[in-house]
Every structure is written in structure tokens, then in C-alpha cells.
N, C-alpha and C positions, 0 to 999 in steps of 0.2 A: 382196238382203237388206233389211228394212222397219228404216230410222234408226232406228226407233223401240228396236231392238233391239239396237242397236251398244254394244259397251261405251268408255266414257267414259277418256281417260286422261294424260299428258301426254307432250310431243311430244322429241324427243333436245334440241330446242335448249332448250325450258323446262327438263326437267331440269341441264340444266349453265348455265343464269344463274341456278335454286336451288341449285348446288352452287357455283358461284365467288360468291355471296351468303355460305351458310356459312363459304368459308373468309378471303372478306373481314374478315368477323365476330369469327371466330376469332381472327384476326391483330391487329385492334384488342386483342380480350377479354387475350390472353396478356401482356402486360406488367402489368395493372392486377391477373391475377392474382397475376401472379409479384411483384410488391410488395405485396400482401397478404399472400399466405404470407411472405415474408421480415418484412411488420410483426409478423405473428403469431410467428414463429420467434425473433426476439430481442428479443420479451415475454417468453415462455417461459422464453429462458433467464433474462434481467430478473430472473421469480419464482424460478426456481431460484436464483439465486446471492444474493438479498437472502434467503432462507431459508434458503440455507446460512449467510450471515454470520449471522445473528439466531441462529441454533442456536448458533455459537461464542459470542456474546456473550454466553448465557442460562449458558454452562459457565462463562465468566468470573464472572459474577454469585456462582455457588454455588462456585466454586473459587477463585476470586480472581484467576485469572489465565488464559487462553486465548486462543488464534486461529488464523488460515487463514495459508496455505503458499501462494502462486501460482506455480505452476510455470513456466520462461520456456519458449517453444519453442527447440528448439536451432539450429535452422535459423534462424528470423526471434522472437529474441527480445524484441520488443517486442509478440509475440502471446503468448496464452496460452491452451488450452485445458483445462488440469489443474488441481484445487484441493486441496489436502487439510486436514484438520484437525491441529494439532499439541497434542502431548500434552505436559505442564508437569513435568516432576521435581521431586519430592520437595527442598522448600529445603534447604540446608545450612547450621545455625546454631551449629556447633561438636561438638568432641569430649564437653564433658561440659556439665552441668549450667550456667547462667550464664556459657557462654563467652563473651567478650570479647577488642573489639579499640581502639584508637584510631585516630582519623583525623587524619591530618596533612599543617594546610595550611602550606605554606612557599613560598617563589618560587619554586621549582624545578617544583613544581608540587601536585598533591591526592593524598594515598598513603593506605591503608587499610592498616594496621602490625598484624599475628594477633601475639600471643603464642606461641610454641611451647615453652618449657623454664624456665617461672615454678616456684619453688620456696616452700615454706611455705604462709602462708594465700589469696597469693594464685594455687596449685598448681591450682585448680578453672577457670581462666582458658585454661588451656592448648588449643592446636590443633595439636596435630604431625601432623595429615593434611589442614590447608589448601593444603600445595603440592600433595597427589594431588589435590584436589577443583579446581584450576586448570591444571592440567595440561596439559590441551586448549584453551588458549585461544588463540587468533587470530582474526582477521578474519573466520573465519566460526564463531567461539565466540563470542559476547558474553554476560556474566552480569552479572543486576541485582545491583545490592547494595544495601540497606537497611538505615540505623543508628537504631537507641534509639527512641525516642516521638516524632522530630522530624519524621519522616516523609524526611529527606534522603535522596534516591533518586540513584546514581548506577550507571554502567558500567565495566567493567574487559575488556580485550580481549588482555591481554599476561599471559604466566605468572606476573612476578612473580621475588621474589630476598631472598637472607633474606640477614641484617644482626645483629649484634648492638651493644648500645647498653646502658652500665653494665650491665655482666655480665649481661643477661635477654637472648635468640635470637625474632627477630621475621622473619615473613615480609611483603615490601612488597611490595603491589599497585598498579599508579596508578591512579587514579579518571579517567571523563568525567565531565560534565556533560551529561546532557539537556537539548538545545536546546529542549526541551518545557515542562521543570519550570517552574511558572507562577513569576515573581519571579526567578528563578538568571539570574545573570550566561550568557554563552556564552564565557567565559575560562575556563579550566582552574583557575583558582586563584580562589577563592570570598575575599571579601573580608567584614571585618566589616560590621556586623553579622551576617551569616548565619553565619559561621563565625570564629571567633576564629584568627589568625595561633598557628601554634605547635600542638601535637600536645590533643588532646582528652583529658578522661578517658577511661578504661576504660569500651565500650557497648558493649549487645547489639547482634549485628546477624544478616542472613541474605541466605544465597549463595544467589541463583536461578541454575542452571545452564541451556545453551541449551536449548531446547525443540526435542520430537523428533516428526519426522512421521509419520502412522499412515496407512500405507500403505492400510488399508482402508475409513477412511474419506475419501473423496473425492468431488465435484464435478468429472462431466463434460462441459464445457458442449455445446449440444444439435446437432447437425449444422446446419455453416452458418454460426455465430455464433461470438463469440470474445470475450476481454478485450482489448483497444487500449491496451497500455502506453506506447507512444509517446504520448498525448495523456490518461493518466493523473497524477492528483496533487495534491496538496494548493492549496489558494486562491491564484489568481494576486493580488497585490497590489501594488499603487504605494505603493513606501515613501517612495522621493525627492517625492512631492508633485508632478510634473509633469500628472498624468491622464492618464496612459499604463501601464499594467503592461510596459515594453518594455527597461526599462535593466539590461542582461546586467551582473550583479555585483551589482546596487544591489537592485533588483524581486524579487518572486518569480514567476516567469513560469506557475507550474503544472505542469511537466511533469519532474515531483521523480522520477517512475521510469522514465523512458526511457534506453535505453541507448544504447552504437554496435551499427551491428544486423549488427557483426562481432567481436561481444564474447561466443557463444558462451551455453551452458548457464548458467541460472541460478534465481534465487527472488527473489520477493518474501514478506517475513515478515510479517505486522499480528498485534499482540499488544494484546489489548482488558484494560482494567483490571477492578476488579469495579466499576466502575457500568458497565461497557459500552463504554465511549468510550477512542478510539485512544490506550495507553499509551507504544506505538513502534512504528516501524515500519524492519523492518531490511531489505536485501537483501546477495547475496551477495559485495557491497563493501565492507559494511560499513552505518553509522548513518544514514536519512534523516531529516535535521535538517530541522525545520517551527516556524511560529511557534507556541505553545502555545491550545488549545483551536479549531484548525482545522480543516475539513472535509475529507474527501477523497473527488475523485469516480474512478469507476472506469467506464471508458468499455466499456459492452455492445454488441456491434458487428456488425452482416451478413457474413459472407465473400463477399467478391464480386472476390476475387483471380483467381477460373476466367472472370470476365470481362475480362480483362486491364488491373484493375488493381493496385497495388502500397499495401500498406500502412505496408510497414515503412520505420523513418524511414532516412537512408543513412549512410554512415562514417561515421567521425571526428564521431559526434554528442556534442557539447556545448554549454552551453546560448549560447556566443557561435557557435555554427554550426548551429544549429536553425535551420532555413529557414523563411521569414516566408508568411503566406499566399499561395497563387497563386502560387508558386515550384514548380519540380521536387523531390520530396522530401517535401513539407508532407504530409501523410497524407490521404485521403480521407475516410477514414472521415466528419470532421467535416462535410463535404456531404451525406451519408445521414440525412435528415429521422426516419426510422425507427428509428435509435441512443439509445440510450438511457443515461444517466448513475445509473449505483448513487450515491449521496451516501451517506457514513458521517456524521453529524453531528456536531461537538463535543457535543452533551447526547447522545452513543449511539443516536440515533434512525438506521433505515437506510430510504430515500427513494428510489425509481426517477422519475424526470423524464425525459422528452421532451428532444429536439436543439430547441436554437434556432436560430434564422436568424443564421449568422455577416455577412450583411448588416451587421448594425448595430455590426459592432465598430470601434471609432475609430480605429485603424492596422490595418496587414498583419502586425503582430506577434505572436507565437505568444500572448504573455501577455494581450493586447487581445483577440486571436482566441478563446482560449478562454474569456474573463469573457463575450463573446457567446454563445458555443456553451453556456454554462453557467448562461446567465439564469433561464430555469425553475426549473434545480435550484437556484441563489443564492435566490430568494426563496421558495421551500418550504420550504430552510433557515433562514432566516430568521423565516418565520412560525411554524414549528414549533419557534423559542427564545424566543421571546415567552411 
């Protein structure tokens, strides 16, 4: 046969050093994808869940009052994959016209005293159905209460007990105080000037009842990704002045909704005021207390549990047993460059930021740890209150 006519082609061994080449290849290419797709998967969700919050906070705006429901997982409740929107009840400002109540502060503590069986002109004052309107209150009721023009905002968690006092039948509520309310003492019993010693005149005022979850409206975060409530929470801060966020008691260390992550079913509640910005925020314990007009980051996270590892933080978690960086326990999450922090701002601005390099935090303490982990979003917040 004349070469000249032989067909051209490749030999068995070139073909399998081009096929062990490909899968060389391959085997580099596949991690650099699979962390692509995952930066892209929990951007995603990132946009989803800062446009779910901003949708609640635009209802607040025109309602006065709204926000999101985080549902805990039951299993490892310091994840979270459910969100939903909660819907605000109708206030309750009395049985008739000008109802009124007084406030009384004494040492025993702050009481909210209804009228129920006033007789004559001041007959128009009456509330004989403020005990059914408290009815339901416990630890996982909490109702705001708002008096007269002064703007005093407080909480009532307990049904309540009626009393009578020179012949008139009064129903007694006891008041908190939100740790929030910008100027309010964190004492239970409000001191002058803010409130005069001794029972108030007669003011309006108005029962916010709890708020109720609308099952159909929800956020479900996007396969893969999750909320990281174990490294969730309002501003780590060094109150004592050492330069450290690390002193259990003294500090706020940051991680205001973590739980034991053998604590079972639960919620976190965020209820936005009408300018937008965090009013309170409750969960199924009750009142998470924060210093007033502080940020809250909400950690958007990869699941990479099917890789073997563990997110959730371990028993008996309290913030003198929250384990320090680099310990068994400390959460991952916070080494995955690709996490992302939702920021709610004090001025109601909602902010997605980039994981910082926990490199640079000045101890192995969780409170240190997270002011690192949370650099980006600290100073986005920052530049955007200016």
C-alpha cells in the first residue's frame, strides 16, 4: 500500500496520556469550581434574604410596625432555613372613646393600672375587657404598650391582676423596660425625672398584641446555604475598656442568639419600627436586650456539613461556655471566606458584606473573633451613618 495513502491517526498509548491529561485537569478544575458555585449560592441567597428584610421594613414604614419570624431548625437550632413574615394586630386602645390608664411607678416596681368599673363623668375611662385582651401573655406573648404623647414605650409579659383602690376596680400589668429605649435606665423602676415616683394621671395609651406569623408568606433559603445563628448578633463591644470584647458578664461578645444546640424548636422574632430600624427583637425565651441604636449582623453561610463538618455550636452553650477560637466547638462557618454578613444598620439601611480574615483578631475570643470576622461589615456600617 503507497504511505502516501495511509490514514493518519493516534496510537492506544497517546490516546491514554490525552485521556489521563483530561482527567488530571479535571481533578485540579473541580474544587475551584465547587467554590465558585458555592460563592455564587450564598450571594444568592445574601439577595434573597436582604430583600426579604427590606420588603418587611418598607411594611413597617407604611404600618408602623412589622418584621420577619426566623425559624430555628429543630434538630440543630442554631441553623436556620425558614423565614416568614409576621403580621401585626390591630392595637388595643380601650373599650370606649378616651380610654385611659395610669402608670405606676413605686419600688416594688413599674405597673400599668386600666380602670375597669369608673362611675359618673369619669364613666368614659372604663376597660372591662383589658384582662381578655392579656390573657395570653407569657414568655412567648409579649405586648408593647405605649402611653400619651411622651412616647414611653414599654413591655408586659405576665396576665396581670385586678385590685381595687378607694372604691374604683383597676386591672395591674407590670411594665419592662426596653434595654433599647434610647436614655431609660435598665432598672425596672424608672426614676425621676423620666417618670415621677407615685401613680401618673389618667393617659391614653395602646396594647400592641403579639404578632402573628403568615405562614404564606416565607423565605426559603436557596439549597446549600443557611442562617448561622450560633455567630449571629448584635455589636460585639468592650465596655470594661480593656481592648478586648472577651469579658463574659462585663462585654458584649456578639452572639446575642445563639443557643444550647440541645434547646430544641424555636424563633427568632425582629420587629422593625416605622423608620425601618430594629424596634426589638424577641425569641422564644423571651426579650434580647442590646445597647440602643445597634447593628445586627445575620451570618449567610455555605452548608458544607455533607462534608464532615459540624456547625452547630455544642451543649450547655452560654456565653461563659462559648468556646474561643480554634477550640472544638467554635463554628466553622467563620473560616469560609465566601460567608457573607446581612448587617441591619441602626439608621435601617440593610448591607450584605464579605467574611473578613479572622487572622487579625486580638484574642481567640469569640467577642475579638467576631469584631474581625465582621470588619467589612463594621465599616460599611459606619460609612453609611455618616
Amino acid at each position: 500500500m503507497n504511505d502516501r495513502m495511509r490514514r493518519t491517526g493516534f496510537t492506544l498509548v497517546e490516546m491514554l496520556v490525552v485521556v489521563g491529561l483530561v482527567v488530571v485537569l479535571a481533578a485540579l478544575a473541580i474544587p475551584t469550581v465547587r467554590m465558585l458555585t458555592a460563592d455564587l449560592k450564598v450571594r444568592e441567597a445574601g439577595r434573597d434574604l436582604q430583600s426579604f428584610v427590606q420588603d418587611a421594613q418598607n411594611a413597617a414604614r407604611s404600618e408602623g410596625e412589622a418584621g420577619i419570624w426566623i425559624q430555628r431548625d429543630p434538630i440543630a437550632p442554631n441553623t436556620s432555613l425558614l423565614l416568614y413574615r409576621v403580621k401585626m394586630p390591630v392595637p388595643f386602645s380601650g373599650d370606649f372613646d378616651h380610654s385611659a390608664c395610669r402608670i405606676v411607678n413605686e419600688a416594688t416596681g413599674l405597673f400599668a393600672d386600666f380602670p375597669l368599673t369608673l362611675s359618673g363623668p369619669l364613666a368614659k375611662h372604663n376597660n372591662p375587657s383589658i384582662a381578655d385582651v392579656f390573657a395570653t401573655a407569657g414568655p412567648l406573648n409579649v405586648f408593647d404598650l405605649r402611653f400619651g404623647q411622651k412616647g414611653f414605650h414599654f413591655f408586659a409579659n405576665t396576665v396581670g391582676t385586678s385590685y381595687s383602690e378607694a372604691g374604683v376596680d383597676y386591672w395591674r400589668v407590670p411594665l419592662n423596660v426596653y434595654a433599647t429605649a434610647p436614655g431609660y435606665p435598665a432598672s425596672a423602676t424608672l426614676p425621676t425625672p423620666l417618670l415621677p415616683q407615685g401613680a401618673s394621671p389618667l393617659t391614653e395609651f395602646e396594647v400592641r398584641r403579639p404578632p402573628i406569623r403568615q405562614n404564606l408568606r416565607q423565605l426559603t433559603m436557596p439549597n446549600g446555604t443557611f442562617i448561622d445563628l450560633s455567630l449571629s448578633g448584635f455589636s460585639a463591644i468592650d465596655f470594661d475598656g480593656d481592648n478586648s470584647a472577651s469579658t463574659v458578664g462585663v462585654d458584649a461578645l456578639g452572639t446575642d442568639l445563639a443557643v444550647d444546640a440541645g434547646s430544641g424548636d424555636g424563633y427568632v422574632l425582629i420587629l422593625f419600627g416605622s423608620d425601618g430600624s430594629i424596634d426589638s427583637v424577641r425569641t422564644s425565651t423571651g426579650i434580647v436586650s442590646f445597647p440602643s441604636g445597634q447593628s445586627l449582623f445575620l451570618l449567610v453561610a455555605n452548608d458544607r456539613r455533607n462534608d464532615g463538618e459540624s456547625y452547630d455550636a455544642p451543649d450547655g452553650l452560654v456565653a461563659a461556655n462559648f468556646p474561643d477560637y480554634g477550640t472544638p466547638g467554635f463554628p466553622r462557618t467563620i473560616d469560609d471566606r465566601s460567608n457573607l454578613w446581612l448587617t441591619l444598620g441602626r439608621n435601617g439601611r440593610v448591607t450584605l458584606s464579605d467574611m473578613s480574615d479572622v487572622v487579625a483578631r486580638t484574642s481567640d475570643s469569640v467577642g475579638d473573633t467576631l469584631i474581625a470576622a465582621r470588619s467589612l461589615a463594621i465599616d460599611q456600617v459606619q460609612v453609611q451613618a455618616e
